[in-house]
Every structure is written in structure tokens, then in C-alpha cells.
C-alpha positions as CSV (number, residue, x, y, z in Angstrom):
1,X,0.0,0.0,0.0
2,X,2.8,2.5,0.4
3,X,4.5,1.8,-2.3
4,X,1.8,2.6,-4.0
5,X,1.3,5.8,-2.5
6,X,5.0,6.6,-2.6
7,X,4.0,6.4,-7.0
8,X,1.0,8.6,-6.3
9,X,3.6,11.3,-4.7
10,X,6.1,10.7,-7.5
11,X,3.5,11.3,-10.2
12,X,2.6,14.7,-8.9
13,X,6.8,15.4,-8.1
14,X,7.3,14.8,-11.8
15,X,4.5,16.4,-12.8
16,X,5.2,19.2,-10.8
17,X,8.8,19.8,-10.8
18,X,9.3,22.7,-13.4
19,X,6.9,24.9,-12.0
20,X,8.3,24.2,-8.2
21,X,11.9,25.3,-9.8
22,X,10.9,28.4,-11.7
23,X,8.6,29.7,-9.1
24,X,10.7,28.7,-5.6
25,X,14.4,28.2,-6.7
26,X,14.3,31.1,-9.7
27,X,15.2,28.4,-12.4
28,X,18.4,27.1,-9.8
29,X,17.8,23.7,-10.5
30,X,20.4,22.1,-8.9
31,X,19.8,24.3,-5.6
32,X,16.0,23.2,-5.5
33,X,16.9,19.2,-6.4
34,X,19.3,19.7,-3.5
35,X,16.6,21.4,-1.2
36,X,13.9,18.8,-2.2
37,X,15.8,15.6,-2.2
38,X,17.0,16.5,1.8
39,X,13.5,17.3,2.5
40,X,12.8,13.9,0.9
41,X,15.3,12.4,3.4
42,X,13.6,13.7,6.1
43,X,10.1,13.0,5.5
44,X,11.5,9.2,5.6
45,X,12.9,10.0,8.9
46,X,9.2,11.4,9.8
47,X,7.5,8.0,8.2
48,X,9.5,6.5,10.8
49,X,8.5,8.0,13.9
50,X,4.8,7.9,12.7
51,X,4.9,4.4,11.9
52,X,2.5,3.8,14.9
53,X,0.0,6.7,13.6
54,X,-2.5,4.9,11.3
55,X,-3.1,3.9,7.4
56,X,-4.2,7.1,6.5
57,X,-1.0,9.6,8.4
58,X,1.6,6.9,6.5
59,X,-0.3,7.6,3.4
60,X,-0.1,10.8,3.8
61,X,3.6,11.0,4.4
62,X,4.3,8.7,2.0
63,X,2.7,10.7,-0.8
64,X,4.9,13.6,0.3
65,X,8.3,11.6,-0.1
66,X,7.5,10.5,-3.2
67,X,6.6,13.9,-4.4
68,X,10.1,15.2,-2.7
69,X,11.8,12.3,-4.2
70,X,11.1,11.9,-7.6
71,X,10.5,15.5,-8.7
72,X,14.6,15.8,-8.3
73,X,15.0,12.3,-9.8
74,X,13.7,13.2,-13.2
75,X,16.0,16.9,-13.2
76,X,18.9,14.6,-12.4
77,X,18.4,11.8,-14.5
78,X,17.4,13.8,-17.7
79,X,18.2,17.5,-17.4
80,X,21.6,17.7,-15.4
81,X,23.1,14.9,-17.9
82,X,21.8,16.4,-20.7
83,X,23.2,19.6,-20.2
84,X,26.8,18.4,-19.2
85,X,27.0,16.7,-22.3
86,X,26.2,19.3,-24.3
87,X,28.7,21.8,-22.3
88,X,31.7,21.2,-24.3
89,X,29.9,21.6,-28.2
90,X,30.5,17.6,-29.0
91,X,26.8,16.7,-28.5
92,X,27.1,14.2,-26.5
93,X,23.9,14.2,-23.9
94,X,22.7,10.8,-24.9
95,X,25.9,9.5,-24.1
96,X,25.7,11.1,-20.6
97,X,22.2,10.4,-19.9
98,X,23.0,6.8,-20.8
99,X,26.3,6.7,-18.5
100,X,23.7,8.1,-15.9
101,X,20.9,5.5,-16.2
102,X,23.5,2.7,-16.6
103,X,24.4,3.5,-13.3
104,X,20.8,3.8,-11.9
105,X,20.5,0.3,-13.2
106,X,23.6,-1.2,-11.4
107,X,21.6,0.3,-8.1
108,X,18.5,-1.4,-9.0
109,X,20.7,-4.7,-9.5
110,X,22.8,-4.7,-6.3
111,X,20.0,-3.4,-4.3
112,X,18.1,-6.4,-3.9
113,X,21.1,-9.3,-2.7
114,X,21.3,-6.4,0.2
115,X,18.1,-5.6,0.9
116,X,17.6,-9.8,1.0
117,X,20.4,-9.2,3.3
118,X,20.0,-7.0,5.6
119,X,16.6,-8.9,6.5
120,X,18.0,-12.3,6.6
121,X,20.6,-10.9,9.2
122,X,18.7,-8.7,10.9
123,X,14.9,-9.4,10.6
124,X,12.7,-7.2,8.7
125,X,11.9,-4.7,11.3
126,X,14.9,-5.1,13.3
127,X,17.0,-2.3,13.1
128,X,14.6,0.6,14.0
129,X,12.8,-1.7,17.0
């Protein structure tokens, strides 16, 4: 059910992510990705300590990460990569966007042997109780 939420909250991050640059951050892009993915961090830390709060608080939070999280994912997985490449005239953003995403992908690969893990070791709910 959260993850789920946590998509509803990305939808609306990516949907939403120009307008929250130009109008808060003056077109600073990398300032507001900054600003919103450290906001993202701590609304984690807040799903944490409302873990006991109900369905509908979690929910609630959870939309709000995923809005803070993958608003700055699209920036710096599309935008930032295309511009570097194209810094230095040789037209070269779809090889930086792909140097980017390859490594997203190594992430998503390695992430699951730890996650498996982490919960073998040290039970599901183990670290944070």
C-alpha cells in the first residue's frame, strides 16, 4: 500500500517539478533538487517516527516523499546529464544520460542481494525496534 502511495507522490513530483523550480528556486535547479531531495530524506525519517499513527497519516507522508523524491529524480536523470554533455559543443547528452541511467540500473541490481540481506541478518523490522 505504500509503495503505491509513494508512485501517487512521484506522479505529482514529476508532474510538478518545473513549476516548483521556476517559481521557488528562480530556475536554480540544482539548488531546488538539493533542497527537495534533503526534505525527501527527512520525510523518511518522519514515516519512521509515525509508523505507529495509522493507514491514513503513513499515506499521507508517503505521498509527500514521493513527491520530494522523484521530482529531483527526473532533473537529475534527464536535465543535469543532458546539459553536461552538451557543455563542451560535442553533443554528447545521450551518451551522458546513458552513463547516468547505466548506473541507476547497477543500483537497482545490487540493491536487492542487500536488501535480502540486511533482513535475513537482521529481521525485517529489526534495526529501527
Amino acid at each position: 500500500m505504500f509503495s503505491t502511495m509513494f508512485e501517487v507522490g512521484g506522479i505529482i513530483g514529476s508532474a510538478s517539478i518545473g513549476f516548483v523550480l521556476k517559481r521557488f528556486f528562480n530556475d536554480k535547479a540544482l539548488l531546488g533538487s538539493t533542497v527537495e531531495t534533503f526534505l525527501s530524506a527527512i520525510g523518511l525519517i518522519f514515516f519512521v517516527l509515525t509508523s505507529g499513527s495509522g493507514l491514513f497519516i503513513n499515506s499521507l507522508v508517503m505521498i509527500v516523499v514521493g513527491l520530494l523524491n522523484c521530482g529531483p529524480d527526473i532533473i537529475l536523470c534527464g536535465s543535469f546529464p543532458a546539459e553536461l554533455g552538451e557543455m563542451d559543443g560535442r553533443n554528447a547528452a545521450s551518451a551522458v544520460i546513458g552513463f547516468v541511467n547505466g548506473f541507476g540500473s547497477i543500483g537497482t541490481f545490487i540493491e536487492g542481494p542487500i536488501i535480502g540481506f540486511i533482513s535475513d541478518n537482521f529481521g525485517w523490522s529489526g534495526m529501527f525496534y
